[in-house]
Every structure is written in structure tokens, then in C-alpha cells.
N, C-alpha and C positions, 0 to 999 in steps of 0.2 A: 421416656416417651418421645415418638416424633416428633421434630419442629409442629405445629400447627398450619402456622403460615408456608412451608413449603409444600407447594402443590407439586401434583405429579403431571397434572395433564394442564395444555392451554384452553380446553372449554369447561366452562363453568359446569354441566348436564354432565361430559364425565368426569370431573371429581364426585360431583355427589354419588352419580350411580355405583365407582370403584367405591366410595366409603362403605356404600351399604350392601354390595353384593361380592366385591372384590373379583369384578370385571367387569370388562366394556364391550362392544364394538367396534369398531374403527372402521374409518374410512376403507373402501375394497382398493386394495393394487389394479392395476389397467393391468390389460388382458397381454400388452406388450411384454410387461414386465414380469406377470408369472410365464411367460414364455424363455423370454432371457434367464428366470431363475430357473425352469425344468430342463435348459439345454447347460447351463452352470452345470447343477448337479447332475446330470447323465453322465458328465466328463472327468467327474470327482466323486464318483460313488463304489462301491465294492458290491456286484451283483452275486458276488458267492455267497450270500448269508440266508438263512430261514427265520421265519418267527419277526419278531420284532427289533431291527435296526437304529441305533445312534452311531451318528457321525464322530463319537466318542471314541467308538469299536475300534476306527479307524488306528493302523500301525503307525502310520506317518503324523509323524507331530509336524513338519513344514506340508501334506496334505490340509490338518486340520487347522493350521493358520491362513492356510488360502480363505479355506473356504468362510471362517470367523470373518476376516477381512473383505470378503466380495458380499455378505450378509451385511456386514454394519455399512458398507456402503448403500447396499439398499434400504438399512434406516434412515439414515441420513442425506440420503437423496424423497425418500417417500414419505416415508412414516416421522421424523425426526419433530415434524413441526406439529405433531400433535403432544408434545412431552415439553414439559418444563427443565429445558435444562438437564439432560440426560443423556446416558451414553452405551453401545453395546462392551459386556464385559463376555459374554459367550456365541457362540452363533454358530447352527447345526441345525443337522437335518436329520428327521425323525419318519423311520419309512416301516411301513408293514407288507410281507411277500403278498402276493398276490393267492387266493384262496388258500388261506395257512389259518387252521386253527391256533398256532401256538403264536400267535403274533397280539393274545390280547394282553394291554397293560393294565392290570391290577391296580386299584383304590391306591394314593399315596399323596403327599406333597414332597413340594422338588426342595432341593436345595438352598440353603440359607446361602445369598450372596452376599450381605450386606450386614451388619452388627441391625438386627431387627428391632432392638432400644434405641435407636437413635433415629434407621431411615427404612424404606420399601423400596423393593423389588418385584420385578413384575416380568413375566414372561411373554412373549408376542408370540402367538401360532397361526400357522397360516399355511392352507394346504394346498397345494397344486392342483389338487384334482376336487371336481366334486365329491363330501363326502355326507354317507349316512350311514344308517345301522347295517346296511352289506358291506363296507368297507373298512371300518371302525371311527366310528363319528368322534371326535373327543366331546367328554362329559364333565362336567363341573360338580361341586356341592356349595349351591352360593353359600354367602355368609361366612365360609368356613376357614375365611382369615381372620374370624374375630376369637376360634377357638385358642385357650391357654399358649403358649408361647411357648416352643421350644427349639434343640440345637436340631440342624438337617444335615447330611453332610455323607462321608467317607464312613462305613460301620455306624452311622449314630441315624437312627430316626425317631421318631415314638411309635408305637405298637398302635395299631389302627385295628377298629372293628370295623372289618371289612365288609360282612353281611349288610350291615346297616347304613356304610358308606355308600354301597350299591343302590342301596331302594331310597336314597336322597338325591340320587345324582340325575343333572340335567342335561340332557344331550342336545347338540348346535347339527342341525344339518346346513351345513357352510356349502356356499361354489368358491370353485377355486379362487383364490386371491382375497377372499375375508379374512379379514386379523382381527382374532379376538386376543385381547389383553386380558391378563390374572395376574392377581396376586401371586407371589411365589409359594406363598401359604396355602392356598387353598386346593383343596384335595380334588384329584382329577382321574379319568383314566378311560380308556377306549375298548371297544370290542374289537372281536377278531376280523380280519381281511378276508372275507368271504365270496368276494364281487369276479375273481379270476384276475384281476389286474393289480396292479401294484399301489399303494397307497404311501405319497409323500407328503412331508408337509416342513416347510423349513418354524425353526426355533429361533427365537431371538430373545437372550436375556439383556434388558437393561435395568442401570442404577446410576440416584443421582450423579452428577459429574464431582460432587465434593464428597462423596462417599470410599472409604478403601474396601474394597472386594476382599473377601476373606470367604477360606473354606477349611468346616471344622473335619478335623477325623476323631473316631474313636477305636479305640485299644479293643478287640473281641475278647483277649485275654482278661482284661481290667474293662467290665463295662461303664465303672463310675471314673473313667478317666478320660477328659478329652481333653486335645489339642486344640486349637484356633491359630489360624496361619492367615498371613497381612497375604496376600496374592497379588498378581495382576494377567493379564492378558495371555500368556505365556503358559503360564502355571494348569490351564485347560488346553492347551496345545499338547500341551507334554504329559496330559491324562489319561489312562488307557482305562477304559468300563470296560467290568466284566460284566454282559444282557442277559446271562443265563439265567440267573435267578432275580431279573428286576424288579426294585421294590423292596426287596429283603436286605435289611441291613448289613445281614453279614456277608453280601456278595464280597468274590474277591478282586477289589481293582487293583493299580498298577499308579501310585502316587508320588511323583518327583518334587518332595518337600524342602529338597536339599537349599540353603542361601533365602528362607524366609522366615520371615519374624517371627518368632511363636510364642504362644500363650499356654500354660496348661492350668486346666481348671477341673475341681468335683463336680460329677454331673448326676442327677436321676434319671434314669431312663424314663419316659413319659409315655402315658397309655390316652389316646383318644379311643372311650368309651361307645359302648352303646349310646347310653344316658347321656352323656355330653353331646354327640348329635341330634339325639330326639330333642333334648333341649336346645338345642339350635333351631332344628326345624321347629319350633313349637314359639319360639323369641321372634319369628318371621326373616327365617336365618334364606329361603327360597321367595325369591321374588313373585310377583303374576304373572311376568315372561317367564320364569322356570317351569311353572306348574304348565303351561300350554307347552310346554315342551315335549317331544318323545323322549322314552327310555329305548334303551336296548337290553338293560337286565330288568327282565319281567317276567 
């Protein structure tokens, strides 16, 4: 179990709301500064792609250390003072083409960055532009870091009901420069870019400062076999995502494991049910700000 005592946020209002919904709002960026970051990324982006974009995609490992690096400054100039003691481990930018049906991301939860027995991890999104259901608004399923515990990573996720994850989810129509915080748990995902213009929004994963970053892989050959790798900073520089099939475990990345600490451990593959979400929503798993929410799957 987590420490108790280590909080993640400085205000009292969001610790409690992260406990119970597993995300916040935060403070909006000044208008200066989503400018400084939309003329950043114009100058570090790959406009040859379709569909839905990570800064992952990117070839260049000293590209994607720029861009990590000019991101956790902007936490740590903006955002830093709303966190207890924490630090960026990823930082990317997460873009959908401009009127591209094939640009929606599918029901999922991200990545385990941290040994989730001991500490949380939490992702900051935050879009450039204004967004809603014509652009792909990002969606949540409150509550749904309280679901059963499992490995995230490289080949390994749990098998998600997706139909059901859809008609839970709560959609944020955000203006540019709002930063919603989530758990790294909890299941999220956007519709398609419909609007004709392009839809950015940078990603900022942070974790405690005492925490080692670690990222699991699993064996497609051997599903009950995974790895756990000690990482750091670097280790997502030198990660090449394959977007084609995002979401699906079995995409194939491009993982430079070489010179880190490994663990290998038996694993069960984990299935978040129908029934385990309806029992979330029905435990008061969706807040009273969710329910006033729009959807975009209806």
C-alpha cells in the first residue's frame, strides 16, 4: 500500500478530489505560455503523420529529449508548485490531424510508471487549442483508479470492456491551457478530429521525487511472462511507439532495454469486465461533475 501520509498535491481540496475521483483541475497556463508551447512544438513536430500522433512516434531520441526537457521546465516553472515533491519522468505531445476519422483513441489506461504498491503516478494533459466533441475532447471514467491493480506497459495491459468503458466516460471541454491531472490508472480516451484543424495538447507524466521509474514488458510469445525494468529519463528518449494499433497490447514498439536492472516475474493477464465497471459506476465510481458532463459516445 501507498505511504498514507505522502500527499501528491499542495492543496488540501485536491488530495481529497484525486482520492475519490482520480483527477483534478488545476490551475489554467497564461495565455503567454500556451503560446511559447504551440510555437515550441511547431518547431519539433513531424507534420507527415495521419490519424492520431505521439511524440513517441518521433525517430530522433535527442528530438524527444528536447522536447521531455523544454516540457518539465514548463512544470517546473508553472505547474510544479501544485505537487508535493515531484518530478517529470515523460513529456510529449499528443496531436490529432485535423478532420481525420482515424485519429480516435480507444477506452485504455496508460502506463505503470512507478511500482503502484508503494507510490502514484499521475499524468497532466493540457491542450493548446480549445477542445470539444468536434475535435476530440479527452474523456475519463472517474473512480476508475480504484479498479483491481494491474501490470501496464510494453505488450502487457488488461483486456478492457470497451463498450461499457464508453457509456461511463466523462468528457472535459477544456480552453486551451487547462490542465487536468489523472491518475495514471484510470481509463481514458477521445474522439475523432473532426473540426478541420489540428488538435494538440502536450502530456506531462509525473512521480514522486523518491520513486524509481520503471517500465514493464511482456513476452507476446509467453503471455504469463513479464519483465520490470529500474528506468530513467533516457529509457523514453530512446522509445520508438508503434500508433498503428493504439491501445492493443500487442502493438509493435522499438524498446532499448539494454544496461537496466531487470526483474522477471509470473503474470496473469487481467480482464477489466463489464461487471467491474457497472460496479464502479454503481459504488459512486462518477462524480456530480461527471454526470453534467457531455459525452461524445452516444
Amino acid at each position: 500500500m501507498p505511504d498514507p501520509n505522502r500527499r501528491i498535491f499542495t492543496d488540501d481540496e485536491h488530495e481529497r478530489q484525486f482520492a475519490r475521483d482520480g483527477y483534478v483541475q488545476l490551475r489554467p497556463l497564461a495565455a503567454h505560455v500556451v503560446a511559447r508551447i504551440g510555437d515550441f512544438f511547431l518547431s519539433h513536430s513531424d507534420p507527415g503523420f495521419s490519424g492520431f500522433h505521439h511524440s513517441l512516434q518521433l525517430e530522433s531520441p535527442g528530438l524527444k529529449a528536447e522536447i521531455h526537457r523544454f516540457l518539465a521546465q514548463v512544470f517546473e516553472e508553472h505547474l510544479g508548485d501544485a505537487f508535493d515533491r515531484h518530478r517529470v519522468i515523460s513529456g510529449t505531445f499528443v496531436t490529432k490531424k485535423d478532420a481525420d476519422p482515424g485519429s480516435v483513441v480507444h477506452p485504455h489506461q496508460d502506463w505503470s510508471f512507478v511500482d503502484e504498491a508503494k507510490y502514484r503516478s499521475l499524468n497532466l494533459w493540457s491542450p493548446l487549442c480549445d477542445t470539444d466533441a468536434k475535435n476530440g475532447a479527452l474523456g475519463l471514467v472517474p473512480g476508475s483508479h480504484r479498479l483491481p491493480p494491474n501490470c501496464r506497459g510494453t505488450n502487457i495491459g488488461p483486456h478492457l470492456a470497451v463498450a461499457q468503458a464508453l457509456k461511463q466516460l466523462t468528457f472535459f471541454n477544456m480552453q486551451a491551457g487547462d490542465v487536468l491531472a489523472y491518475d495514471h490508472r484510470v481509463i481514458h480516451a477521445s474522439g475523432a478530429n473532426r473540426s478541420g484543424r489540428i488538435r494538440t495538447a502536450m502530456s506531462i507524466s509525473v512521480i514522486p521525487v523518491e520513486a524509481t521509474p520503471i517500465h514493464y514488458l511482456g513476452d507476446k510469445q509467453t503471455p504469463g511472462r513479464v519483465v520490470v525494468l529500474d528506468v530513467d529519463d533516457a529509457f523514453f528518449h530512446n522509445y520508438r511507439m508503434d500508433m498503428t494499433t493504439y491501445g492493443d497490447p500487442s502493438s509493435n514498439q522499438s524498446v532499448a532495454s539494454a544496461g537496466y536492472r531487470r526483474r522477471e516475474f509470473e503474470h496473469t493477464p487481467m480482464a477489466i469486465t463489464k461487471d467491474m465497471l457497472e460496479r464502479l459506476q454503481n459504488s459512486g465510481g462518477r462524480s456530480m461533475l461527471g454526470r453534467l458532463k457531455d459525452r461524445l459516445f452516444t
